[in-house]
C-alpha positions as CSV (number, residue, x, y, z in Angstrom):
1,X,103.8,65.6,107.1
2,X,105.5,68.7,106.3
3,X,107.6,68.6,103.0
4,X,111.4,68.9,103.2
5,X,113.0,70.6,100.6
6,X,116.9,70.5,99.5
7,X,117.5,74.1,98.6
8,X,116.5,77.1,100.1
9,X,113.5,78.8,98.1
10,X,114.1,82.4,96.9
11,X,110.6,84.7,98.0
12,X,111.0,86.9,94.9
13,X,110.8,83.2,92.5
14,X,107.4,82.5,93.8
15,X,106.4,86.2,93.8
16,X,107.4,86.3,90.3
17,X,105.5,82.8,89.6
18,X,102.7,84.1,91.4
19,X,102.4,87.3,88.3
20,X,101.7,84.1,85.5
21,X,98.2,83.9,87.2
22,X,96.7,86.7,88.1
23,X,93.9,87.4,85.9
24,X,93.2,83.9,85.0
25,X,89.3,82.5,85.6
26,X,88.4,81.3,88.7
27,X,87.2,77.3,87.8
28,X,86.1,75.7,91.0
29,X,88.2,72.2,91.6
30,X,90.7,73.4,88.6
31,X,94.8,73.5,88.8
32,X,95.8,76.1,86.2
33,X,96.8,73.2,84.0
34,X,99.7,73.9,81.5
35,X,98.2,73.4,77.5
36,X,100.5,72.0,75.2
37,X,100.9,75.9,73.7
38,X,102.2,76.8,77.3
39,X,98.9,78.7,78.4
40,X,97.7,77.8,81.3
41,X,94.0,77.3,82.7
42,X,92.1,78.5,85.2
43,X,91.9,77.6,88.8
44,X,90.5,78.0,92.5
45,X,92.4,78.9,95.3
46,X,93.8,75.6,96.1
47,X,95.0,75.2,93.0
48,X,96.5,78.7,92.9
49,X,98.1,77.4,96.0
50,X,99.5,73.6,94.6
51,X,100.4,75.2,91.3
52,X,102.9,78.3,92.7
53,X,104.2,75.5,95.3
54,X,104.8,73.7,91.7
55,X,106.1,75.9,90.3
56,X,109.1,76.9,92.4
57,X,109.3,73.0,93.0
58,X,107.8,72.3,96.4
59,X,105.9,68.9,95.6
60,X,102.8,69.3,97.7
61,X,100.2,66.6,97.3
62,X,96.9,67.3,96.1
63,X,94.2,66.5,98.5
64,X,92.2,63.5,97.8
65,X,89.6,64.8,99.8
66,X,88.9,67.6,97.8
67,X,84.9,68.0,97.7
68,X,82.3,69.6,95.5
69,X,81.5,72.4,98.2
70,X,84.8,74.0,99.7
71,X,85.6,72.8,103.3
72,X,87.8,75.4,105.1
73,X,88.5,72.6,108.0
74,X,89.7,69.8,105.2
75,X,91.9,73.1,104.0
76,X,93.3,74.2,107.2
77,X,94.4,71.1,107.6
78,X,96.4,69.9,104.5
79,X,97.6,73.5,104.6
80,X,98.6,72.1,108.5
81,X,99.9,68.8,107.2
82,X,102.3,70.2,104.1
83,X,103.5,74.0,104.6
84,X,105.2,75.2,108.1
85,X,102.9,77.2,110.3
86,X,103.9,80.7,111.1
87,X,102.4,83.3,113.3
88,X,99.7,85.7,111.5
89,X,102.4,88.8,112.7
90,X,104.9,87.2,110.7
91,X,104.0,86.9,107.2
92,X,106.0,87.7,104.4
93,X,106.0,88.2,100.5
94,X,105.9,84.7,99.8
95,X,103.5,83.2,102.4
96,X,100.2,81.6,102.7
97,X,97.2,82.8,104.7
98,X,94.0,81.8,105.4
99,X,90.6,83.6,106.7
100,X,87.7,83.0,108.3
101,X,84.1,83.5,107.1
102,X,83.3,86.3,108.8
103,X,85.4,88.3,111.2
104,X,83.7,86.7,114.3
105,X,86.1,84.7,116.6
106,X,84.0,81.8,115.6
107,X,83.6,81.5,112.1
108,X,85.2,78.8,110.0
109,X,87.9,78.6,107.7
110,X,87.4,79.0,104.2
111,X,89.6,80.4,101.3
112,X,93.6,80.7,101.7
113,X,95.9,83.1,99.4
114,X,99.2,84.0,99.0
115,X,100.8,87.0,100.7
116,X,102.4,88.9,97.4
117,X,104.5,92.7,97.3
118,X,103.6,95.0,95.1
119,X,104.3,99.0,95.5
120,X,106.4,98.5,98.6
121,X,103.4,97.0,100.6
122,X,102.3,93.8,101.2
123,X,99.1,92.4,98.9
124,X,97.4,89.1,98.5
125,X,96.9,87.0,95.5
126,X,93.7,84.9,94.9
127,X,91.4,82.9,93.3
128,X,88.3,84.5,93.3
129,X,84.2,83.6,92.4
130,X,82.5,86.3,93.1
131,X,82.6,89.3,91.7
132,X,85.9,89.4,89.7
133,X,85.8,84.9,88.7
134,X,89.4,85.5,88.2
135,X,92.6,85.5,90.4
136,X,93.0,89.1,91.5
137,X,95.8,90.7,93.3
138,X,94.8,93.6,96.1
139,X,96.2,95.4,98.9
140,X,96.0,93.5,102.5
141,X,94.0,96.1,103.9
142,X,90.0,95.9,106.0
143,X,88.6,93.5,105.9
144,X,91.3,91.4,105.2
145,X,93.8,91.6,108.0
146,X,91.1,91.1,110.6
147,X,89.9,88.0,108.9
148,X,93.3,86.1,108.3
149,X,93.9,83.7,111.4
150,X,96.3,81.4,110.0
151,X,99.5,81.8,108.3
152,X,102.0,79.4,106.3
153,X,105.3,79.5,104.9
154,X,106.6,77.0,102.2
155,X,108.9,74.2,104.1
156,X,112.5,75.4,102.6
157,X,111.9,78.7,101.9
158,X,114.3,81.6,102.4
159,X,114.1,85.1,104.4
160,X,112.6,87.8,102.8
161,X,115.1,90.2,101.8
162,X,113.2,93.6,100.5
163,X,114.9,96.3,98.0
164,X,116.3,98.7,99.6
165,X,116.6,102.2,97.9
């Protein structure tokens, strides 16, 4: 079930919603809850996911099947079930991927991130254990690009439309 949303999302509101995390702790099952003082929490990637998606107002469920240990094929497919799948070659500022273990043709699914723009170049943004335990923001360079297999875009959002200049 793919969410359908009403308005057209702008790429730049969730890259700019996207800059409220990074360098928050990495807490395994966690959602970057808002506190009462307007600080938030930390989080894991799934919740850095949900939380974004939230926060530009895409209401993607939670999964209830969330486990202890993370399961990249329970991931894959919620990611499957609620954002629109894209091709790897087309991701944007804006979009989500997700890698596999290793860069074998075989290994699993595990973590996913979003695709983010800093510097005129492309970057990802994600919740990480080990060795920052925070959410980190990097340039989508080795070993990255050969590890990302599946891509996703939120359902409603717009083009991206770079700065020119």
């Amino acid at each position: 079930m793919v969410i359908e949303s009403a308005c057209m999302i702008d790429r730049r509101a969730i890259l700019t919603a996207l800059d409220a995390y990074i360098g928050l702790p990495f807490v395994h099952q966690s959602r970057f809850a808002v506190l009462p003082d307007g600080t938030r929490t930390g989080g894991d990637c799934l919740g850095l996911l949900l939380r974004v998606a939230w926060d530009v107002g895409v209401p993607l469920e939670d999964s209830p099947d969330y486990e202890a240990s993370t399961n990249g094929i329970l991931l894959r497919l919620e990611c499957q079930r609620q954002l629109v799948e894209i091709g790897v070659a087309d991701v944007r500022p804006g979009d989500v991927v997700q890698w596999a273990e290793h860069a074998g043709v075989e290994s699993p699914p595990c973590n996913v991130a979003w695709v983010g723009w800093r510097g005129g170049g492309l970057t990802l943004v994600h919740a990480v254990r080990e060795p920052y335990n925070s959410v980190v923001e990097h340039g989508l360079r080795p070993p990255w690009p050969q590890r990302i297999r599946w891509a996703y875009s939120l359902p409603g959002v717009g083009p991206w439309l770079p700065v020119l200049g």
